[in-house]
C-alpha positions in Angstrom: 100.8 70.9 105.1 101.9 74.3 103.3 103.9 76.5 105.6 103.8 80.0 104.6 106.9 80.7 105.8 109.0 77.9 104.3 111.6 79.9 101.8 110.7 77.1 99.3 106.8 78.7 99.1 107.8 82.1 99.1 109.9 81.3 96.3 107.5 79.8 94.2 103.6 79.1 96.2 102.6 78.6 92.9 102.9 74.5 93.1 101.7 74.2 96.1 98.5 76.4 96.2 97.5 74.2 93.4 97.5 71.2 96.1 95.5 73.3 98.0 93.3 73.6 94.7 92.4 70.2 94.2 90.6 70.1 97.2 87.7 72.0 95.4 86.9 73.6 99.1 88.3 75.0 101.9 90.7 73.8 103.7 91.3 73.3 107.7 95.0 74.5 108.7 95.2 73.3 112.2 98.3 75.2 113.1 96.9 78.5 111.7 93.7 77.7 112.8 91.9 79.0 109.9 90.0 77.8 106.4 92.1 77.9 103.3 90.1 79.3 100.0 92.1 78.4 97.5 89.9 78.1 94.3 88.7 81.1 92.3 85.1 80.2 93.0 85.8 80.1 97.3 88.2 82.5 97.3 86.1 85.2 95.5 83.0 84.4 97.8 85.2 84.5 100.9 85.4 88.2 99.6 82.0 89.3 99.3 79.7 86.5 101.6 77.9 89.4 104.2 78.5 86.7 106.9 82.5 86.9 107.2 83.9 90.2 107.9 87.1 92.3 108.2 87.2 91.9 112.5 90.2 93.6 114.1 91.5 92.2 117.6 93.3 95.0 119.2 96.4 93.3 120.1 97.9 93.6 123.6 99.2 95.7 125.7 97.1 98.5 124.7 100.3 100.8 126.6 102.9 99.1 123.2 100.0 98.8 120.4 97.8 101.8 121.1 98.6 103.3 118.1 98.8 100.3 116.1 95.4 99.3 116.9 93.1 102.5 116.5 94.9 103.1 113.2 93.2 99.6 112.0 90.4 99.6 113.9 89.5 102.7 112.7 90.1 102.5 109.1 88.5 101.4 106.0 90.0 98.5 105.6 88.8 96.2 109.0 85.6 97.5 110.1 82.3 96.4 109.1 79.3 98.4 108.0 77.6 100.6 109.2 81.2 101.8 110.0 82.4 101.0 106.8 79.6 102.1 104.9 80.1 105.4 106.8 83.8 105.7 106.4 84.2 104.8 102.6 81.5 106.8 101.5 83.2 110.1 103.4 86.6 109.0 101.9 85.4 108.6 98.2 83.8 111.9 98.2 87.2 113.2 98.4 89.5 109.7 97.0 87.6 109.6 93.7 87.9 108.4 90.6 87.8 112.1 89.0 90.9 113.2 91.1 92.7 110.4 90.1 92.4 111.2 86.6 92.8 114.3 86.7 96.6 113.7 88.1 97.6 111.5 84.3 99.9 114.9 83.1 101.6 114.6 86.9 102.2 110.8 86.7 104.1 111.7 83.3 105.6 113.7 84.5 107.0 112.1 87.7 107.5 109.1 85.7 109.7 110.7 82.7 111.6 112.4 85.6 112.9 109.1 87.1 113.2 107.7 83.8 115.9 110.6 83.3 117.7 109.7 86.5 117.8 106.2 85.4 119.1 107.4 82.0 121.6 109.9 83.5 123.3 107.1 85.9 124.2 104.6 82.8 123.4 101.5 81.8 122.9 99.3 85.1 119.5 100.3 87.8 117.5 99.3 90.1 113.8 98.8 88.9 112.4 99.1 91.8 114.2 101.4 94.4 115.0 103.8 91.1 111.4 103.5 89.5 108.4 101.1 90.6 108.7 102.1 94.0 109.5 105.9 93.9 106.7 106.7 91.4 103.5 105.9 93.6 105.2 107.2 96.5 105.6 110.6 95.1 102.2 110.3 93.5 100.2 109.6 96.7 102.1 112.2 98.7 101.6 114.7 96.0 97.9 113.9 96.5 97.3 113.9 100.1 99.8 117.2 100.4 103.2 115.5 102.3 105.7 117.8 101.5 108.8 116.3 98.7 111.6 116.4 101.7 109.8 114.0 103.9 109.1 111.3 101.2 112.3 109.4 102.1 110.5 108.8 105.6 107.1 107.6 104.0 108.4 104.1 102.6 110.2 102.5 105.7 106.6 103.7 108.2 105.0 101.2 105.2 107.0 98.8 105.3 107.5 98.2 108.8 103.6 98.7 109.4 102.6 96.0 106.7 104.8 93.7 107.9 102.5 92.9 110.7 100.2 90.9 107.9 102.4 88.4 107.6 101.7 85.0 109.6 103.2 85.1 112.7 105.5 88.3 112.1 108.3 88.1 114.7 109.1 90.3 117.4 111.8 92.5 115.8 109.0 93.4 113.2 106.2 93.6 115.6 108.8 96.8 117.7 109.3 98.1 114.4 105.9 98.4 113.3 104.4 100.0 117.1 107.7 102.7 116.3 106.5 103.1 113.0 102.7 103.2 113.8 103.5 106.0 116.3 105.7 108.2 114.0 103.7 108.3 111.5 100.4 108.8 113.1 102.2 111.8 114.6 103.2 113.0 111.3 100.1 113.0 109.8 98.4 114.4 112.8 100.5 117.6 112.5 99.9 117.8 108.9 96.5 117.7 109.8 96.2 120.5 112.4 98.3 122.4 109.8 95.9 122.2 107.0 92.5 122.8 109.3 94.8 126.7 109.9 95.3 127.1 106.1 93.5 125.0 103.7 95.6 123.5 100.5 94.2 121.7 97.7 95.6 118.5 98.5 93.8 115.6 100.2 94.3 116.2 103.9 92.6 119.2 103.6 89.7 117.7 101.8 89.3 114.9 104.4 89.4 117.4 107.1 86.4 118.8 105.5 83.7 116.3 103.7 80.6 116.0 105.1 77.8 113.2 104.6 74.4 113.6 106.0 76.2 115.7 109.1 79.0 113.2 109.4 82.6 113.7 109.4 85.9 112.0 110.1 87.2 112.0 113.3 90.6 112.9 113.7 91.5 108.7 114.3 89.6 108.0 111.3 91.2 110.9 109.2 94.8 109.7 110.2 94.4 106.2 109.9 93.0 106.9 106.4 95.5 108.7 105.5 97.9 106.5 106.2 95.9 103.6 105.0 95.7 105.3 101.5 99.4 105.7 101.7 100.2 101.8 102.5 97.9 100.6 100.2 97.9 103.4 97.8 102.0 102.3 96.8 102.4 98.9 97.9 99.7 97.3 95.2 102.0 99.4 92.8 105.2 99.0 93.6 105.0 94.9 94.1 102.2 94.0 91.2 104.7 95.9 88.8 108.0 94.5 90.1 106.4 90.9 89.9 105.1 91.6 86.7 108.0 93.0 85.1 110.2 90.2 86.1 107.4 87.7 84.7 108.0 89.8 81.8 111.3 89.9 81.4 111.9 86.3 82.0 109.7 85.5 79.1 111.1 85.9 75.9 108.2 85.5 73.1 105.4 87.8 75.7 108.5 90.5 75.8 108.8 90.9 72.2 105.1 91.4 71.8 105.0 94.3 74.6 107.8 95.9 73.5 107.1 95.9 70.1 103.6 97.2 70.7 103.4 98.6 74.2 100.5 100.9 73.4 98.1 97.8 72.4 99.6 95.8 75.2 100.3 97.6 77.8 96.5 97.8 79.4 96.4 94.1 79.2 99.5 93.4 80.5 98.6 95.4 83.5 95.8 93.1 84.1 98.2 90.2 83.4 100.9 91.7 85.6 98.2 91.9 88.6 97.2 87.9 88.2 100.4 86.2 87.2 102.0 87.0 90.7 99.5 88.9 92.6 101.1 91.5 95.0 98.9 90.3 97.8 98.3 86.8 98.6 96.6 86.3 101.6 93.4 88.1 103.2 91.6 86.7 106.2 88.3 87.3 107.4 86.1 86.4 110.1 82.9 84.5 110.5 80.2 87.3 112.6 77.5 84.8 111.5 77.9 80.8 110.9 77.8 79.9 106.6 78.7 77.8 104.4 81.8 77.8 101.5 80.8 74.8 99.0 79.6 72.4 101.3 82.5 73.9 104.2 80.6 74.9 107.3 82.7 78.1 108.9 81.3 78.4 112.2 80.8 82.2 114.0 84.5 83.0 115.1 86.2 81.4 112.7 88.8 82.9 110.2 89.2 81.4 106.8 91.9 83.3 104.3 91.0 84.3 100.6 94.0 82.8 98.4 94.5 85.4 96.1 97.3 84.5 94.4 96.3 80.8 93.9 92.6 82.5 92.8 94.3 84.0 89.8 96.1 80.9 89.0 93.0 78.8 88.9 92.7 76.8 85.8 88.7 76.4 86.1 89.2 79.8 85.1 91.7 80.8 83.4 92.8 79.2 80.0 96.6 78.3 80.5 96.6 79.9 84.2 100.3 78.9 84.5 101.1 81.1 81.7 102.0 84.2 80.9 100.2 86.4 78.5 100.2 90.0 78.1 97.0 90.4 75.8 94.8 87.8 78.2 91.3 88.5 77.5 89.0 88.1 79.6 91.1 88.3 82.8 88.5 88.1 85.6 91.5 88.2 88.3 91.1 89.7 92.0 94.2 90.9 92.4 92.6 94.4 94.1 90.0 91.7 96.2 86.4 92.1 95.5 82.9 93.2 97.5 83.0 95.7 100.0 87.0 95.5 100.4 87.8 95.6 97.2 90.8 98.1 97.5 90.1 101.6 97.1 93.4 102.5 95.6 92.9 100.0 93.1 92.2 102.7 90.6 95.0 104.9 91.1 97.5 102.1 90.9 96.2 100.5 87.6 96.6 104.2 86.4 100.1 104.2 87.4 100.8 101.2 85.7 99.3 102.2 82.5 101.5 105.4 82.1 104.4 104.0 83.7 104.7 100.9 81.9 104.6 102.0 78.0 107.2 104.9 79.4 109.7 102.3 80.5 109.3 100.1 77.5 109.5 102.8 74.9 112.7 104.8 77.0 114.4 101.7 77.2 113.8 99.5 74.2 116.1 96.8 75.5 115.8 96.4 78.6 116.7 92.9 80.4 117.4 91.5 84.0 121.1 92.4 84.8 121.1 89.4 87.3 118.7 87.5 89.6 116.1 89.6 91.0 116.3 89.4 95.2 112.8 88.3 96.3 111.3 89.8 99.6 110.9 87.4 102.5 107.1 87.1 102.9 104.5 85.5 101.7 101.8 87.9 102.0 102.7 90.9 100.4 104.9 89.7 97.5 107.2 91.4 95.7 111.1 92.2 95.4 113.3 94.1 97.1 116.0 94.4 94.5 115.6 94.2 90.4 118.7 95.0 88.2 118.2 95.8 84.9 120.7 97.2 82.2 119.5 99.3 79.1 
């Protein structure tokens, strides 16, 4: 029976979800109490079948998780349509591809700034406090208009918020993220009411304002977006390209082809960074109506979990799926989820990537792991907390 929080599967879940594979169907877990879609055929359908949604519980007492739970209920990510329908076609008005893009000279030159820190302090840094996880940070508050000085305050709200999607988070983590959820709703609430007295091209002020067939956000929906946007604007970013460069890194022959042609490889390698070791793992849903997941009756009230991360290593579907390989083409992974959920910041963090990644490679020609990389505690969101490199 896999145990999600056994250091052995954070380590490596990579054997183990493949146990889960060769069931070719979901899976009970009794002391989870949910279905298991492991494969890339259940997992992807757990994503987009119209009879499982994205169903927030408030969690209780409403007097500690407040909050917490209007900044989830509320948001893009778990409500259902009509709500969703509503919600993401306000934000996309405003969150669109078009803006993205047209922040590629910014990105630059955010990223070419860290990469002269990093070049300034020596040989020896950190690749993700000094560059993976800076980068979107600054991006996204650039976009939604936080000011520079309070992006050091940004990160730990994140953190401490997402680590409530962990299985069973304990209670030091469940206080930190009802302290988080309240100062940061706050924060953005006052940022709000600033921008609806004097309007700034930035993306608060643009929320504040879109308008579809008379609707509008509310204020709830306008700060948990926000903040939503912020959460999964960075972490997709800073975890799918710390996993991805120590896959990298680790292999010698897949290096050498990057690094000797990072401008052919690099937008493959983004992909392959994204599958390899996806940065989210495990996404539960909710049966409103009773169905059916290859041959699996899920009955109305039931959860069953999409298995990202064991998706993408499915060999069904991908030709050496174990393996590492930075021109992989096709790469049908769903590393950003899929249907209705697929995850609206996917675009601006495969942008990132893009310019980041041929930056580092062609700055720091040879770059290598100064030591063992320290892995983050969680199964869920993966990732590192610590990657020393030297140049």
């Amino acid at each position: 029976m896999i145990d999600f929080r056994d250091p052995d599967v954070i380590r490596d879940p990579y054997p183990h979800l493949k146990e889960l594979r060769d069931f070719d169907k979901p899976f009970w877990h009794p002391d989870l109490e949910v279905f298991l879609a492991a494969t890339h055929r259940d997992a992807n359908e757990v994503l987009r079948n119209k009879s499982l949604g994205r169903i927030y519980i408030d969690r209780a007492p409403e007097s500690e998780w407040g909050v917490f739970n209007w900044l989830h209920s509320d948001s893009i990510l778990d409500s259902e349509p009509p709500k969703h329908t509503r919600l993401r076609g306000l934000v996309l008005k405003a969150f669109n591809r078009g803006r993205m893009e047209g922040m590629r000279s910014q990105i630059e030159a955010i990223a070419s700034e860290l990469l002269d820190e990093i070049e300034n302090k020596g040989g020896e840094f950190d690749l993700i406090a000094d560059y993976a996880e800076p980068l979107p940070v600054k991006v996204i508050a650039l976009l939604l208009g936080f000011p520079p000085e309070d992006e050091y305050l940004l990160r730990p709200w994140s953190q401490a918020i997402v680590k409530m999607y962990e299985v069973n988070p304990p209670r030091e983590h469940q206080l930190a993220a009802q302290k988080a959820a309240n100062e940061f709703a706050e924060y953005v609430h006052t940022l709000m009411l600033e921008r609806k007295r004097e309007p700034k091209p930035d993306l608060i002020t643009d929320l504040s304002q879109v308008h579809e067939a008379g609707e509008q956000l509310s204020t709830h929906e306008l700060i948990a977006t926000c903040i939503l946007l912020l959460n999964a604007g960075h972490e997709a970013s800073v975890n799918g390209f710390g996993n991805g460069m120590v896959a990298l890194l680790r292999n010698e022959a897949e290096r050498a082809r990057l690094f000797n042609d990072p401008d052919k490889f690099s937008p493959t390698a983004v992909e392959e960074f994204l599958r390899f070791d996806s940065p989210l793992q495990y996404f539960e849903r909710t049966a409103i109506n009773e169905c059916e997941i290859s041959g699996v009756t899920v009955k109305q009230g039931q959860k069953i979990v999409s298995l990202l991360g064991s998706a993408n290593r499915d060999e069904s579907v991908f030709e050496r799926a174990d393996q590492f390989d930075v021109s992989r083409q096709p790469n049908p992974h769903i590393g950003f989820g899929a249907g209705i959920h697929f995850c609206v910041g996917a675009p601006l963090a495969r942008l990132e990537m893009s310019i980041s990644l041929p930056l580092l490679i062609k700055r720091f020609p040879n770059l290598n792991l100064a030591r063992e990389p320290q892995r983050r505690p969680a199964f869920s969101l993966r990732g590192y907390t610590k990657v020393m490199a030297n140049f």
